[in-house]
C-alpha positions in Angstrom: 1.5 27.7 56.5 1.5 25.6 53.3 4.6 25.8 51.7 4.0 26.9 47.7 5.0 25.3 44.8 8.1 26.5 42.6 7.3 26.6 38.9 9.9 25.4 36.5 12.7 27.8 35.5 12.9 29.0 31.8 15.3 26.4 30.7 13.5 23.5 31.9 10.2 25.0 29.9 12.8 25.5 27.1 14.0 22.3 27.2 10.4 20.7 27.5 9.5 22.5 24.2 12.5 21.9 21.9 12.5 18.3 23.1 9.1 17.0 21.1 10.3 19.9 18.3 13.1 18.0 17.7 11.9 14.5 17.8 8.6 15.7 15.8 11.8 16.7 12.7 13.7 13.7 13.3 10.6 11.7 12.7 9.4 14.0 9.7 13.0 12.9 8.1 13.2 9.8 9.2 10.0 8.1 8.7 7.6 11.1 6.9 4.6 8.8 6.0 4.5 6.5 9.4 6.5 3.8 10.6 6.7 1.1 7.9 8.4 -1.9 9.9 7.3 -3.2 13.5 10.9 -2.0 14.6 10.0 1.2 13.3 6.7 1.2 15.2 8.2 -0.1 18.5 10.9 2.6 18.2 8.5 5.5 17.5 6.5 4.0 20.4 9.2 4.0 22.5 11.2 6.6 22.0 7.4 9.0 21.5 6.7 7.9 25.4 10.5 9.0 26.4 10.1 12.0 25.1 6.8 12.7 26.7 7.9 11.6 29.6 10.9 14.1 30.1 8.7 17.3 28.4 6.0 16.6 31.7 8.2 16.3 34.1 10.5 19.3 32.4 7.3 21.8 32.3 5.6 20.4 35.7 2.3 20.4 33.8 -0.7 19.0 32.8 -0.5 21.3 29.7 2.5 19.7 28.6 -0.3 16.7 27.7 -1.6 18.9 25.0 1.2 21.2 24.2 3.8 18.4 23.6 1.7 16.5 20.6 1.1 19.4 19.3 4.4 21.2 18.9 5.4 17.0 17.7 2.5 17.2 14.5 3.5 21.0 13.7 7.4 19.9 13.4 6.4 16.6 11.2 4.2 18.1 9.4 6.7 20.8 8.5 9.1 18.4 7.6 6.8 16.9 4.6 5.4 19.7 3.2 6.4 18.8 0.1 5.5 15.0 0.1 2.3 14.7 -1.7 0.0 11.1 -1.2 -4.0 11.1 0.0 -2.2 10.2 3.7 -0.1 13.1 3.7 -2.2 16.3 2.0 -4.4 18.3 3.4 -7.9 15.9 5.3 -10.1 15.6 2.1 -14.1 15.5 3.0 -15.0 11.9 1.2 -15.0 8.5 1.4 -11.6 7.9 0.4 -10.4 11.0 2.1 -11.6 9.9 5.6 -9.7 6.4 4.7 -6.7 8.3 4.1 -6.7 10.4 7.6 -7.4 7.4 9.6 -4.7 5.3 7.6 -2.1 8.3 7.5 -2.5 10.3 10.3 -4.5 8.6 12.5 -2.3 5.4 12.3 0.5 7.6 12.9 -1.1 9.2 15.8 -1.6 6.0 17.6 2.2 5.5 16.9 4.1 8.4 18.5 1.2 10.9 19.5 -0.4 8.7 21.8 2.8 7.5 23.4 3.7 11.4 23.9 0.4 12.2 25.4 0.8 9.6 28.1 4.3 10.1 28.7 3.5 14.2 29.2 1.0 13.0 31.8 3.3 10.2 33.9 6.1 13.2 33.7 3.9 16.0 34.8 2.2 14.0 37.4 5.7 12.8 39.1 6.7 16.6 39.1 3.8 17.8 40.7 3.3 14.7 43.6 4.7 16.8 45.9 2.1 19.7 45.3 0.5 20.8 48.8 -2.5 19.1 49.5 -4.6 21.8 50.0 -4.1 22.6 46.4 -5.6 19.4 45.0 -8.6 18.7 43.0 -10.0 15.1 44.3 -12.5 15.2 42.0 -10.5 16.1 38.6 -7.6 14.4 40.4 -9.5 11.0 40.2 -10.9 11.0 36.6 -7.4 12.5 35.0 -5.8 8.9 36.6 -8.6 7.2 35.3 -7.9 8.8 31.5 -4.4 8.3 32.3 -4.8 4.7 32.9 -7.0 4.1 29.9 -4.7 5.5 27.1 -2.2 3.7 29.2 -4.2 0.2 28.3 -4.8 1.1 24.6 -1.3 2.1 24.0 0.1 -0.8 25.3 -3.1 -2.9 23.7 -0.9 -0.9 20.3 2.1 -2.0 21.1 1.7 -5.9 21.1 -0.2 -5.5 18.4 2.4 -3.8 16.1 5.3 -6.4 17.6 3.3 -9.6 16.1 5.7 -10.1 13.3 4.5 -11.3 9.9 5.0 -15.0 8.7 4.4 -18.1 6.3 3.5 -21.4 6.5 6.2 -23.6 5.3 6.3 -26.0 2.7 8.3 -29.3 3.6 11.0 -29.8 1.1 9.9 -26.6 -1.1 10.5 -22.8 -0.1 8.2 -20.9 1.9 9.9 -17.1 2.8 9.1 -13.0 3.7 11.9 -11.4 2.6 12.7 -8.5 1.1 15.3 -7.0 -2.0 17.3 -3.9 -1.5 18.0 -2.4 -4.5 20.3 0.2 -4.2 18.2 2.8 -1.3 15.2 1.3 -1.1 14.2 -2.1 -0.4 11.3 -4.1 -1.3 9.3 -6.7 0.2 9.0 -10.4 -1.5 7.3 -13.5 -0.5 8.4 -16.5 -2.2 6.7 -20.0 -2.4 6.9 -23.0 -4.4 6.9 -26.9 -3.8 10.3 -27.3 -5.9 13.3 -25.1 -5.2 14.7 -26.1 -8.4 10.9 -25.1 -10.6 11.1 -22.7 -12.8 10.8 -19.1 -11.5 7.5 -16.8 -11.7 7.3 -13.3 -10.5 4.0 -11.5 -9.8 3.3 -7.9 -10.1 0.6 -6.3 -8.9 -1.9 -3.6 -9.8 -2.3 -0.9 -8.5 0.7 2.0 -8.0 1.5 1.4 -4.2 0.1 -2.2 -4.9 0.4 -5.5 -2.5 -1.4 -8.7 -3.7 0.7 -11.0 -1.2 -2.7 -11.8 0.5 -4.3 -12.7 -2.5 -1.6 -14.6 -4.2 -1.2 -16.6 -1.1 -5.3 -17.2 -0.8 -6.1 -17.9 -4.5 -3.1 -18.9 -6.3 -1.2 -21.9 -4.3 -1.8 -24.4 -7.4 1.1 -22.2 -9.0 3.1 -23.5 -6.1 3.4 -26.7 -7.1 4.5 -25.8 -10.9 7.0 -22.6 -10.3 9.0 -20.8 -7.4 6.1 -18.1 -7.3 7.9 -14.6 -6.1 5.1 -11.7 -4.9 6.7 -8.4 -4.9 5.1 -5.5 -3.6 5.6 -1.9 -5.3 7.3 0.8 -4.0 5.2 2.0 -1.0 3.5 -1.2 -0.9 2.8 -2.6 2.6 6.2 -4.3 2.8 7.9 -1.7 0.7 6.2 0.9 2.6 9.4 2.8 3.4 10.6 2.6 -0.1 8.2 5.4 -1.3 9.2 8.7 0.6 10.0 11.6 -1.7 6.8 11.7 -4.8 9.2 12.5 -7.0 10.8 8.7 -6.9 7.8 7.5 -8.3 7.8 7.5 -12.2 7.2 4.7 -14.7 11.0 4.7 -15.2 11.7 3.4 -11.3 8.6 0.9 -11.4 10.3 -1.0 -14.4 13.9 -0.4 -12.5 12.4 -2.1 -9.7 11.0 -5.1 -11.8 14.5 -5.7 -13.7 16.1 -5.4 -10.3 13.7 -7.8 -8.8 14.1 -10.3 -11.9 17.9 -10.1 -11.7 17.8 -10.8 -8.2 15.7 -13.9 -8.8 18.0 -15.2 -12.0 21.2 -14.9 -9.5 19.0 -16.8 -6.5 17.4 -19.7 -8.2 20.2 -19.7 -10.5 17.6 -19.3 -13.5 18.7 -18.4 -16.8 14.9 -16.2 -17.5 11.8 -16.1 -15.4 8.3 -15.8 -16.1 6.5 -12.8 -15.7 2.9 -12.2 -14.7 1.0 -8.7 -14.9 -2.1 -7.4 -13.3 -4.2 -4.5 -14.0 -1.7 -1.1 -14.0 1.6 -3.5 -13.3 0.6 -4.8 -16.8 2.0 -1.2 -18.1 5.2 -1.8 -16.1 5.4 -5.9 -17.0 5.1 -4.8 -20.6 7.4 -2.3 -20.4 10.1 -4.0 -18.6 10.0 -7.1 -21.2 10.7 -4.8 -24.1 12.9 -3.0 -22.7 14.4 -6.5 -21.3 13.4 -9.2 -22.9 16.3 -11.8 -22.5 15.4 -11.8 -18.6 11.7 -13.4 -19.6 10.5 -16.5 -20.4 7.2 -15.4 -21.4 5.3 -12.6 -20.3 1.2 -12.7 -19.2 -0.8 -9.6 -18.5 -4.2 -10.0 -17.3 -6.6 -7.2 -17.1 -4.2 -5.5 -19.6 -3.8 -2.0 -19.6 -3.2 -0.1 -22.8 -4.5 3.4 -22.7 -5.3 4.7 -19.7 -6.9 8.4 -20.7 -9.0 6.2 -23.3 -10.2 3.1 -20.9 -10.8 5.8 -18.4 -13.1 8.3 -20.5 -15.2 5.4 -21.8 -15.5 4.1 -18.2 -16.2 7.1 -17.6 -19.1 7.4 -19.7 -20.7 4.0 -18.9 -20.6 5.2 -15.3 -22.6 8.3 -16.3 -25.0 6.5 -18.1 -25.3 4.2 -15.4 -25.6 6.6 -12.6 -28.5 8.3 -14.7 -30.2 5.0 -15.2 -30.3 3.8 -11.8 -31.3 7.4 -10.5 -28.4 8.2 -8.7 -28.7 12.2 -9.0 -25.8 13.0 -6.8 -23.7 10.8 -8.6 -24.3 11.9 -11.8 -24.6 15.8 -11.3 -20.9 15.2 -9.7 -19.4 13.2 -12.5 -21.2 16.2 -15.0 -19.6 18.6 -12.8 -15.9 16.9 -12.8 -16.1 16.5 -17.0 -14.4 13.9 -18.6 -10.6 13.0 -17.4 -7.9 12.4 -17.1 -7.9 14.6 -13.9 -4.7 16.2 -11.6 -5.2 13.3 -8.8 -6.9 10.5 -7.0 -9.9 12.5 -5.3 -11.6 13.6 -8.8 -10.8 9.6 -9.8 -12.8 8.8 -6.9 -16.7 8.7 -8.5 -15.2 6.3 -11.0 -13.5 4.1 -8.2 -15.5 3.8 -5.9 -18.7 2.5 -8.2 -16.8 0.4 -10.5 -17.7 -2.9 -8.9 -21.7 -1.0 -9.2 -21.4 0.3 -12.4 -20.0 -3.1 -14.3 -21.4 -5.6 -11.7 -22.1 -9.4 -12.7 -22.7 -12.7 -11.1 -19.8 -13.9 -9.1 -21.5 -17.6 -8.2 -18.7 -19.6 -8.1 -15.7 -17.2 -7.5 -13.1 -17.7 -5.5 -12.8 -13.7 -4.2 -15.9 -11.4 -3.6 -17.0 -7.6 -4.7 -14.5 -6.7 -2.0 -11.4 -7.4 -3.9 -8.0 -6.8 -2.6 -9.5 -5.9 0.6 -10.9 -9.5 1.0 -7.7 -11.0 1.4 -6.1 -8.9 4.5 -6.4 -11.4 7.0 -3.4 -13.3 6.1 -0.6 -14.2 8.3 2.2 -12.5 5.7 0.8 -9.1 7.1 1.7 -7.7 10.2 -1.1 -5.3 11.7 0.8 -2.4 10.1 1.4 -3.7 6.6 -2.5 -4.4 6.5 -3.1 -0.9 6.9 -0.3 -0.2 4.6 -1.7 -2.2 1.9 -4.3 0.3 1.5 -2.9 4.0 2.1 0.4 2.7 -0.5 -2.2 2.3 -2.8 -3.6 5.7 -2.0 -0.4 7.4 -2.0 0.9 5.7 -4.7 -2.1 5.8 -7.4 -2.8 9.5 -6.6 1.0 10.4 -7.4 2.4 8.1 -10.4 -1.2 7.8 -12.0 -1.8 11.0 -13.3 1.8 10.7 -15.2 0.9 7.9 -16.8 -2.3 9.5 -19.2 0.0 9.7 -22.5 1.5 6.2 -22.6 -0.5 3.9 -25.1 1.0 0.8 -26.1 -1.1 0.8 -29.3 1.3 3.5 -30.2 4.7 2.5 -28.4 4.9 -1.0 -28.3 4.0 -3.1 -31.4 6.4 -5.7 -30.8 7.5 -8.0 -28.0 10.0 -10.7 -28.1 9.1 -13.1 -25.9 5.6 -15.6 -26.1 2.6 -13.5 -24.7 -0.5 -14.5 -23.4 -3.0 -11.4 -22.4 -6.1 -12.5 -19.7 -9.1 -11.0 -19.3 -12.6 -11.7 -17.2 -15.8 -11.9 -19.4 -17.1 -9.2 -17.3 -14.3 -6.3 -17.5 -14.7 -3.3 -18.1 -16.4 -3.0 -21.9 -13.7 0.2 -22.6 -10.7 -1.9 -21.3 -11.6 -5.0 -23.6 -11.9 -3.2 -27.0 -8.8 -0.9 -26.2 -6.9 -4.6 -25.7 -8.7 -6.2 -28.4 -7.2 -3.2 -30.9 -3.7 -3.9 -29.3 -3.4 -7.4 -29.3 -4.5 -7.2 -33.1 -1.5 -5.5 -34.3 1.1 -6.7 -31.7 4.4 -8.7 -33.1 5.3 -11.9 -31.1 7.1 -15.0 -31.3 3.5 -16.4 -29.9 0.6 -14.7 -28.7 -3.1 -15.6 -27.3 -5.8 -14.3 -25.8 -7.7 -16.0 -22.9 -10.9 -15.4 -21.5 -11.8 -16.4 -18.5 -15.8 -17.0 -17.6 -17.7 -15.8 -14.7 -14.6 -13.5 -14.2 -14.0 -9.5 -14.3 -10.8 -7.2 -13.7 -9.5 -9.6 -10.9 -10.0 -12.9 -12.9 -6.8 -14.4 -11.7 -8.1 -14.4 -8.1 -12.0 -14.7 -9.3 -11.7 -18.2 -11.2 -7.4 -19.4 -10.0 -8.6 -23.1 -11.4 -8.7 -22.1 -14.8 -5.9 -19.5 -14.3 -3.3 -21.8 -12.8 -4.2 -24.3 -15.6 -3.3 -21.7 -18.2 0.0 -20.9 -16.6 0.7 -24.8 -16.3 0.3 -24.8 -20.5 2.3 -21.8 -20.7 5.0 -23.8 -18.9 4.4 -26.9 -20.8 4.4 -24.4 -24.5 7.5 -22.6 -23.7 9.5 -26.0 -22.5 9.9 -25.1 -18.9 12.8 -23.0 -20.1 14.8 -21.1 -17.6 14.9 -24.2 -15.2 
């Protein structure tokens, strides 16, 4: 007579439960918007698997393969309720909010849910190899090993992938670095370059809230190399300051120009520097701007390109043109949606979307000539500076990150709030920008105060005209040097 099987005893299954409860909270506190470093990744990895493991060998079932991912998602979940970010609310039916599931969740699934799965089904499947053989399933047997095995593959295929660390190429006799600023709890990521230790320091800011332009800088603008110490930060939540964005509520304008001063000091004390230039892109310009008058004896000279100035203004006439545009080129859909939404500002990032997602349509030109494509900031991913996971970062910061500190920006206007800087300003734009953006500088730049000020246009260019035409670019910064006397060397 076959001898039966003895189920697990109500602590085990106890045990096997609170286990991936437990490590689903830890994970909710620890790291609520996914892993942000390799280590983190190769931790979650491991530790996800460890846990499986002992859950399916605790419950002795093939259940435990479903039952212990999910009881992991309903804990972390739980934990960040309160978090808000495209990656971390409730799965949007979109464009941008299928991006943000397979950046946010699904990136975390491959992380620490599939690591659980296949650790529930090595554990259960040791617990139950000595099951009588008359109670086998060949069949079922066979093809769950053969499942087993391929998660197996892809989650080790996961796991080299997320341990290829990040780096540079070096620059012989000059500085070529990743490296990163903590400034006090948080820390952000920096990638510093130049041809001459000793050149006078210039620090980048990006865009977009969440923002990383590492990849870009290092593509398009190397010629600055050769004239300054060129420091790239990325923004809180940014692919290598991904872990520096966790609560919303740490994200205001008052932190992003925090950050920037904290940043600059940091620099001033490094290179030894007595000020450092500062250069400004597209919503950054709001926090460069901000930071030199708040600031100015850390700065040199400041230089915003695609300047922002009023962003509930710029974004009802874009919002118009789009209209217009959509009803032009018979784009129905389109156009009943944007009718439907009104004019903004709007609550978050998923009403912005229609205006997002056909800018590069709606104000399209010829880009013969330019150095990056329609495809932007998304063009210029393949760097070695990223790691696998900071690529994917790169995007959902700037999803999280827009769709929370955006919105709070809709009553600053510098036409109204700052009318004089004290440092030498140069403002860039593309010939092709957005027509709203332009006259809302244009009416700026007319009544702002400055020891020296200029506008520069740059041809064949639009919002992204630094990394469009960097020739002309980097041979405006080497004037501004050569204007302001290379001070702060």
């Amino acid at each position: 007579m076959a001898k039966l099987s003895v189920p697990r005893p109500i602590p085990s299954l106890a045990v096997a439960v609170l286990l991936p409860v437990v490590w689903g909270l830890t994970v909710g506190w620890w790291t609520p918007r996914g892993p942000g470093t390799n280590a983190e990744a190769l931790v979650s990895i491991l530790v996800s698997l460890a846990v499986g493991l002992a859950a399916g060998w605790l419950s002795r079932s093939r259940w435990a393969m479903l039952g212990v991912p999910v009881l992991f998602v309903v804990a972390v979940e739980l934990v960040r309720v309160d978090l808000r970010g495209l990656t971390v609310d409730a799965p949007h039916a979109s464009g941008f909010g299928f991006a943000a599931l397979l950046l946010g969740r699904g990136l975390h699934g491959l992380l620490a849910v599939l690591p659980l799965l296949v650790g529930a089904a090595y554990g259960a499947g040791i617990a139950r190899r000595g099951r009588p053989a008359a109670d086998r399933r060949p069949v079922w047997r066979w093809l769950g090993r053969g499942a087993t095995g391929l998660l197996s593959v892809l989650l080790l295929l996961v796991t080299v992938a997320v341990a290829v660390p990040a780096r540079t190429d070096r620059i012989d006799g000059g500085i070529a670095e990743l490296t990163s600023v903590d400034i006090g709890d948080r820390r952000l990521g920096l990638m510093l370059r130049g041809a001459d230790r000793s050149a006078p320091v210039l620090l980048f800011l990006p865009g977009a809230p969440g923002g990383s332009e590492i990849g870009a800088v290092r593509r398009h603008l190397a010629g600055l190399e050769q004239r300054f110490v060129v420091a790239t930060v990325d923004r809180r939540g940014a692919a290598k300051s991904w872990a520096s964005f966790a609560p919303s509520s740490s994200l205001t304008l008052d932190s992003e120009v925090a950050d920037a001063v904290a940043v600059t000091e940091h620099l001033r004390q490094r290179f030894g520097k007595g000020k450092v230039y500062l250069v400004a892109h597209s919503g950054g310009s709001l926090v460069g701007v901000t930071a030199v008058r708040r600031r100015p004896d850390l700065f040199q000279a400041y230089v915003g390109v695609g300047q922002a100035v009023d962003l509930r203004a710029a974004d009802r006439s874009q919002y118009d043109d789009t209209l217009a545009w959509a009803r032009r080129t018979g784009r129905a859909d389109l156009a009943q949606r944007l009718a439907d939404l009104g004019p903004p500002p709007y609550a978050g990032m998923y009403d912005y979307e229609p205006l997002l997602a056909n800018e590069v349509g709606a104000f399209d030109y010829d880009r013969t000539g330019a150095s990056e494509g329609r495809g932007g900031m998304a063009e210029n991913l393949g760097v070695s500076e990223y790691t696998l996971l900071e690529k994917a970062h790169a995007l959902s910061g700037q999803f999280d990150g827009w769709d929370v500190l955006y919105p709070t920006l809709q009553d600053l206007d510098l036409r109204r709030e700052v009318r004089q800087l004290q440092v030498p300003v140069w403002l860039v734009d593309g010939a092709h920008e957005v027509p709203g953006r332009l006259a809302l500088l244009q009416q700026w730049y007319a009544q702002l105060q400055a020891p020296r000020k200029e506008r520069v246009v740059l041809d064949g260019a639009g919002h992204r005209s630094l990394f469009e035409r960097p020739g002309p670019f980097v041979d405006l910064l080497t004037r501004v040097l050569a204007e302001t006397g290379g001070a702060g060397v």
